[in-house]
N, C-alpha and C positions, 0 to 999 in steps of 0.2 A: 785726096780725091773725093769727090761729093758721088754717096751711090746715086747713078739715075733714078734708082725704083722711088728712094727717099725724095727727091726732087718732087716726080709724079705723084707722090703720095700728098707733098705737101701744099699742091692745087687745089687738093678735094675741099671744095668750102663744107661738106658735112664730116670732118675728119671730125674723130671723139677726141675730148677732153683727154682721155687713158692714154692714146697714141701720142699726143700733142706733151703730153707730160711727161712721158718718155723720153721725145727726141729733145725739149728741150734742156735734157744733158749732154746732147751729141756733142763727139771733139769738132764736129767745123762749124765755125763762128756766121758760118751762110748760114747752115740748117738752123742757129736757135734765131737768128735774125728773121727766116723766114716764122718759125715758130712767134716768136715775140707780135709777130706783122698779123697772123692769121686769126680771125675773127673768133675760133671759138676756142682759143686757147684760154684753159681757168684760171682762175686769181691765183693760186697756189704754183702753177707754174710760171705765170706772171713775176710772181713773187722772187722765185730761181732766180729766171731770167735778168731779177735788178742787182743783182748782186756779181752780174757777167763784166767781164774783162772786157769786152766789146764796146764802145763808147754806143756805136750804131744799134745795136741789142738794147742797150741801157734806154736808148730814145723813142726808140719802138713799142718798148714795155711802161716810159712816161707819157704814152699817148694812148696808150689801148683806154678802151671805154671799160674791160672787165679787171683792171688795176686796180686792186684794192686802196681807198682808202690808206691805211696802214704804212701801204707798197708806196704807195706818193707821197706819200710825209717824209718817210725815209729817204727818197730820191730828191726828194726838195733841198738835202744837204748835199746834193752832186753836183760842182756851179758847173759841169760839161753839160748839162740836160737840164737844171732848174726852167730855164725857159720851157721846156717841152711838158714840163709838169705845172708850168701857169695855164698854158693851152686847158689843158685835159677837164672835160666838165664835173668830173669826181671830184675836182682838189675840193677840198673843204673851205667850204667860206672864210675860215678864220686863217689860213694859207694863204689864200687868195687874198687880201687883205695885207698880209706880212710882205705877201711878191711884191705887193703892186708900190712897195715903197722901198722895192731893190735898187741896188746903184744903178745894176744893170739895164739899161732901154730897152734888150728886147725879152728882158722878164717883165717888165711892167708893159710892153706891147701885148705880149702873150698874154697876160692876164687883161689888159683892155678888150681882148676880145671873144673872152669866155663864156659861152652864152649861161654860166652862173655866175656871173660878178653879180656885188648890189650896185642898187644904182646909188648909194653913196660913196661907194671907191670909185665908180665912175665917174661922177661928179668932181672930186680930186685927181684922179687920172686926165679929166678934160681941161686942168689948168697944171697940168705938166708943164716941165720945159723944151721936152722934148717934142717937136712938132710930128714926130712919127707916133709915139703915144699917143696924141690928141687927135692924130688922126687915126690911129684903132679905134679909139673911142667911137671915133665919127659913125666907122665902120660897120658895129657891132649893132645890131638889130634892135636891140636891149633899150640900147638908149633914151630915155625919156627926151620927147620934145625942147623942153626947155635947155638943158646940154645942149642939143642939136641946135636948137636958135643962138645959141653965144656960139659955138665952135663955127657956125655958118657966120659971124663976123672978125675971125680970127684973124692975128698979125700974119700968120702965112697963107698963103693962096694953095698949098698943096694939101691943105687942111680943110680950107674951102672947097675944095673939088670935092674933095670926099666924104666932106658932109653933104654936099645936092646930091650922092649915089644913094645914100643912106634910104631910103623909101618912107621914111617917117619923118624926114621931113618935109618942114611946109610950104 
């Protein structure tokens, strides 16, 4: 059974680090989820957190913006959440780089639309095989014009849509 007062507590978007550290050892796999989930939960308990039995905790903690570095390299060997640590704009360039040439299509998605890819994984991401890659590509802000001009002539048309939403292109 989840205490209510813990629930209530764990709304406060100004909860401390100290409190946030604490619960996330609690025994119910809500409390560190919500822990994992809350904005100002610190890298160190971040850190706990990736090492949790909870597939859903472990995804939570590959997406936080205060995940160390470190904490993401480590979970990039987890293929339950690799995609969720391509997302994350911490992964380190040279990570992002390794994703983006995963078997998997939506680790190389996830990294397509990283707003720190370079633009030369993007470049090679934009002549994927995969028409949902190229269209992350499309997607991603990032993208330099010239990408966007060949993806805006692509063999599939669901690629073309998504390159005319892109706002940079012409």
């Amino acid at each position: 059974m989840i205490n209510p007062e813990t629930l209530e507590l764990l709304k406060d978007t100004n909860l401390s680090s100290e409190i946030l550290d604490k619960l996330s050892k609690d025994e119910n796999s809500f409390v560190r989820v919500r822990v994992a989930a809350h904005v100002n939960t610190p890298a160190k308990a971040l850190d706990t957190l990736s090492k949790d039995e909870s597939k859903l905790v472990r995804e939570f903690v590959a997406e936080h913006l205060n995940t160390s570095v470190e904490t993401l390299i480590a979970l990039s060997e987890d293929r339950d959440i690799i995609s969720w640590v391509a997302g994350n704009p911490n992964t380190p360039l040279d990570l992002l780089e390794k994703l983006s040439k995963d078997r998997d299509e939506f680790v190389r998605v996830s990294a397509s639309v990283n707003p720190n890819i370079s633009n030369e994984i993007l470049d090679t991401l934009s002549k994927d095989e995969d028409e949902n890659v190229r269209a992350a590509v499309a997607k991603n802000p990032k993208t330099p014009v010239e990408i966007l001009a060949r993806l805006n002539k692509d063999t599939s048309e669901f690629v073309r849509e998504v390159t005319l939403e892109n706002p940079n292109t012409l």
